[in-house]
N, C-alpha and C positions, 0 to 999 in steps of 0.2 A: 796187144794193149787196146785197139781197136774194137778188138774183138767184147772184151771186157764191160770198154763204157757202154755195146751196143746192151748188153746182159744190164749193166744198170739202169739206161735208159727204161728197158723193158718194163725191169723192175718197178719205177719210180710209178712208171704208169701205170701201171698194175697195180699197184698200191695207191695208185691216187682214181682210177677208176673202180674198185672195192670201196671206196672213202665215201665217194659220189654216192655209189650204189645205198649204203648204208644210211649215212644222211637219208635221201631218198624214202627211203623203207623206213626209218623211227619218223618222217615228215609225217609219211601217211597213217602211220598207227598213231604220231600224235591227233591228227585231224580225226582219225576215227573214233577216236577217244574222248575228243572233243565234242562229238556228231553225237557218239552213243546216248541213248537217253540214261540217265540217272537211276538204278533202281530205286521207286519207291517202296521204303516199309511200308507194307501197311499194318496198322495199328487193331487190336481186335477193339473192336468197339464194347463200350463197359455198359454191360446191362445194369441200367438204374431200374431195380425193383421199387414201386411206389407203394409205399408203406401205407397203410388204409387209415383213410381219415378218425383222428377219436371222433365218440361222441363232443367232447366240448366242442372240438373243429368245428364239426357238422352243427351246433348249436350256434356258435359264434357265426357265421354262415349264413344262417337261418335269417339269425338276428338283425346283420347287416342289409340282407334283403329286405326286410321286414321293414327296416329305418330309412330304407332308399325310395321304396316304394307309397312309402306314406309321405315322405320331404316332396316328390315330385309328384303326388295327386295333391299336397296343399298348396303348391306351385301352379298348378291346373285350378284350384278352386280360388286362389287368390286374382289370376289373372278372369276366370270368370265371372266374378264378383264386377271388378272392373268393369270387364265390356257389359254388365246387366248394367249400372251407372250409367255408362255411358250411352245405352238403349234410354234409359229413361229421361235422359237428360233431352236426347235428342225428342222424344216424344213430348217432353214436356214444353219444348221448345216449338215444337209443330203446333200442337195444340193452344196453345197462351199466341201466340202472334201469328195464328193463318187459319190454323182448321175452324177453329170456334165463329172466328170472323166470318169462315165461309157458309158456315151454316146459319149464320143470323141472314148476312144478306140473301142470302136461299131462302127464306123462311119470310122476308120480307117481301118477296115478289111473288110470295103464296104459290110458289112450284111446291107441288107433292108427289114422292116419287114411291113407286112402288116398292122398291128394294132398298128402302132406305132403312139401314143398321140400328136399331135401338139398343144392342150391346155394350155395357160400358167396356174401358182400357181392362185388361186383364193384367195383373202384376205377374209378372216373371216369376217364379219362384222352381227351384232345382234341387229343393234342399236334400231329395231322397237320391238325387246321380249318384255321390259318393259313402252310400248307406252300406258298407260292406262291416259285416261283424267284424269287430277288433281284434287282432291275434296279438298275445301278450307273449315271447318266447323266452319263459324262465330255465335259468342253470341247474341241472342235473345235480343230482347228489353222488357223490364220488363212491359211499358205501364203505370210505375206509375207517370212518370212525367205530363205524357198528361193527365191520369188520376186525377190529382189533379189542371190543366186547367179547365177541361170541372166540377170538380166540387166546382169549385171557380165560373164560369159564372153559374152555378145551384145556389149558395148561391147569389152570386145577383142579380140573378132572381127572385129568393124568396125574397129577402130585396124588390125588385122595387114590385113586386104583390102584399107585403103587405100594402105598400106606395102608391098605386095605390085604391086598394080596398078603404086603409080609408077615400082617398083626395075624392072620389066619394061621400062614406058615409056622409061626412064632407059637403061635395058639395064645397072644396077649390079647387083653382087652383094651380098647382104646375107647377111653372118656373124649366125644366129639365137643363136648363144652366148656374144653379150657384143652390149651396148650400141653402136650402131653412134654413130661419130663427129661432130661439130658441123657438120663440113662436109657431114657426109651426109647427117644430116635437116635442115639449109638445105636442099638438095637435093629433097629428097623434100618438105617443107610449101611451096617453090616453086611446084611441078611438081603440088601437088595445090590449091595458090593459085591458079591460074591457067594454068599451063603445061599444063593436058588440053585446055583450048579453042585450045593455041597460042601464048597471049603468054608474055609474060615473067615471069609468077608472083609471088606476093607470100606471103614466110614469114609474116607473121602471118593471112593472108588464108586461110591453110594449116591455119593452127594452129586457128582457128574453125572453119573446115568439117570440121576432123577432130572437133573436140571436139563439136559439135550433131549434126553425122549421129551419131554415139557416141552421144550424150546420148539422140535421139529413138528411135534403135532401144531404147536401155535401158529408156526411157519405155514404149515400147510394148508389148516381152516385159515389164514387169512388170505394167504393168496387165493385158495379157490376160491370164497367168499369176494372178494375183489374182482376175478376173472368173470365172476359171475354177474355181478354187478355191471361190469364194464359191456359187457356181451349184453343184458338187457339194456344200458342207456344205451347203448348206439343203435339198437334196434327202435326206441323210442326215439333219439334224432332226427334216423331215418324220416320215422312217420310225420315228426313237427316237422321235418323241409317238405316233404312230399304237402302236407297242409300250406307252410307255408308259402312253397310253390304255385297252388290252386289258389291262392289268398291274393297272389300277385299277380295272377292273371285275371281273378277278377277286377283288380286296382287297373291295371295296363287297359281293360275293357270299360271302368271308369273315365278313363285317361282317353280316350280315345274317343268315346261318347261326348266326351267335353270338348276335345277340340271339335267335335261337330258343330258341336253347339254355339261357339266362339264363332266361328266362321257363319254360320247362320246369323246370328246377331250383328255381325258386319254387315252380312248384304242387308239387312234392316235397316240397320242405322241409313245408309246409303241411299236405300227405297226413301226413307222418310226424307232423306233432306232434301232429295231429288221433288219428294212430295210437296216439299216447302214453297221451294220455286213455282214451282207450277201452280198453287194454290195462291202462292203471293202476284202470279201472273193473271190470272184468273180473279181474283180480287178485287185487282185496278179493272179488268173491264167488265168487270158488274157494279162496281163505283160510278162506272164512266156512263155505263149503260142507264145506272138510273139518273143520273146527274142530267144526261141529255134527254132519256124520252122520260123522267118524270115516275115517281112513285106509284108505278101504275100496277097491276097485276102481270102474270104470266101471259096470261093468255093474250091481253094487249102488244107484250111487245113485237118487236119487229122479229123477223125470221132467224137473221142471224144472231139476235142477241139471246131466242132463245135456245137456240144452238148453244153459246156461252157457255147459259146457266144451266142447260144438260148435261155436258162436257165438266164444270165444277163440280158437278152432282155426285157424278161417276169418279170424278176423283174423289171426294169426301166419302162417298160407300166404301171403297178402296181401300181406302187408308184407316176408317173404321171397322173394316173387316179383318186387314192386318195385329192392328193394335188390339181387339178383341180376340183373336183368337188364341187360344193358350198355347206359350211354345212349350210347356212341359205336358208330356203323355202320367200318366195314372203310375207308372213306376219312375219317374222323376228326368225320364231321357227327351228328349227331343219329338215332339209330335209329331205325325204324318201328317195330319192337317194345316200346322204349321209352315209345313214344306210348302202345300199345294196354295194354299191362300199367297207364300212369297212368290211361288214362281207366278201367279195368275196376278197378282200385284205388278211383277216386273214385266209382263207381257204386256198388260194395259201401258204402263210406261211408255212403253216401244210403240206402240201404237199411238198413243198422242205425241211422241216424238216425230213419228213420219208424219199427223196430218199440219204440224208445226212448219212442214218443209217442204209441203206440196203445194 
């Protein structure tokens, strides 16, 4: 009996160590299972063929470029219009309350300078910057109207051929100026029914073969006629983007040309009003200088006051040399001389600003 429970004992454990074991082993295949990565599908990637632009596309295209590029050079000529106002506002402003002033009292202490400007104001004028011929991009003809002409005269070409062939066959005469008889085209939708192989013919069998061959040659001069069509507009598309691509790079080289210009016109306006000050500073002490020593000539006055009235001088030449010289070159852009007279303008500046502070 002993002996027995020692055999079940065994057992129990044996079966409860299998148990362990098992557990165990589905733990780690779940965890591995877990761990594994995921196969991904992968998906074959779907070739999207890009279907070739129609002509209209390519038109419409064109068109939109063509409306973009002219909205944003009159965008550019609107705001240039502007800063030219506001150059001349400022000039006029310089001139009516300083410059003028300054050359009377110059003129009054009998200083004459060698380099002194007799050039009048030169007007701004730019009107040839945005001179680029017009491109107008009108819509193609589709070619299906004419298309369905040429193959309407093909289907009754083929009605008369067939009508022609049979009256031969037949050996009838056919009067072409008037409708020919019941009995005759029985005759003839017969004879094209059937009666070319020989039999006996069948008028409706007649009437079908004439109307499909009709039909298919119509089908066919129209679509090639179409094909054909469509294959020269898009070749002409082509050409009006490729134009009107050069059209807009000339606008964009417009555009660009302007804002040069714009930005020049600032540092003007700027020179001048910079010029104002200093002309208005220079004013009061040639007021002051004749106030105290007296209406006297140049050559009387004192050392430093004709330091002053040399110093006013060279700013009045300045700013007459500025305001004279033309900002627009002979094709409507922005002058080289223009440039050089600002920066030689804005140099003198800097120069009576340091002797301001020495």
């Amino acid at each position: 009996m002993e002996k027995s429970n020692d055999v079940i004992e065994a057992q129990v454990e044996t079966e409860e160590t299998v148990s362990e074991a098992t557990v165990e082993v589905e733990t780690e295949v779940t965890q591995e299972s877990e761990e594994a990565p995921t196969p991904v599908v992968e998906r074959e990637e779907e070739t999207i063929i890009n279907k070739p632009d129609t002509a209209d596309t390519i038109i419409d295209e064109a068109r939109a470029m063509v409306e973009k590029s002219d909205s944003e050079t009159q965008s550019c000529l609107t705001i240039l219009d502007e800063d030219v106002e506001k150059y001349e506002q400022a000039k006029s402003k310089l001139l009516n309350e300083a410059l003028l002033e300054s050359e009377a009292l110059i003129k009054d202490l009998e200083y004459d300078s060698s380099i002194h400007i007799e050039s009048e104001e030169e007007a701004v004028n730019f009107d040839d910057i945005a001179r680029v011929e017009p491109i107008v991009v009108k819509p193609l003809s589709s070619g299906k109207f004419g298309a369905f002409i040429l193959a309407l005269i093909a289907g009754i070409a083929v009605v008369a051929g067939w009508v022609y062939v049979a009256s031969k066959a037949l050996a009838m005469s056919i009067d072409v100026s008037k409708v020919p008889t019941a009995e005759v085209q029985s005759k003839l939708l017969a004879w094209i029914g059937g009666g070319v192989t020989g039999g006996e013919g069948n008028t409706t069998t007649g009437m079908i073969i004439l109307a499909v061959s009709a039909l298919i040659v119509m089908w066919v001069v129209y679509a090639t006629k179409v094909y054909l069509r469509e294959t020269h507009n898009y070749k002409v598309a082509q050409k009006i983007k490729d134009d009107v691509q050069f059209y807009c790079s000339k606008k964009d080289e417009c555009q660009r040309e302007m804002e040069k210009i714009s930005e020049h016109i600032h540092k003007v306006i700027s020179s001048l009003e910079t010029s104002k000050i200093f002309l208005d500073e220079q004013n009061a002490k040639i007021r002051r200088i004749k106030h105290i020593e007296g209406a006297i000539g140049f050559d009387d006055l004192h050392q430093k006051s004709q330091s002053e009235v040399k110093n006013t001088n060279i700013l009045v030449n300045g700013i007459r040399e500025l305001i004279s010289t033309p900002m627009a070159s002979a094709e409507g852009a922005l002058s080289h001389d223009a440039v050089a007279v600002l920066i030689k303008t804005e140099r003198r500046q800097e120069q009576y600003k340091e002797k301001l502070y020495q």
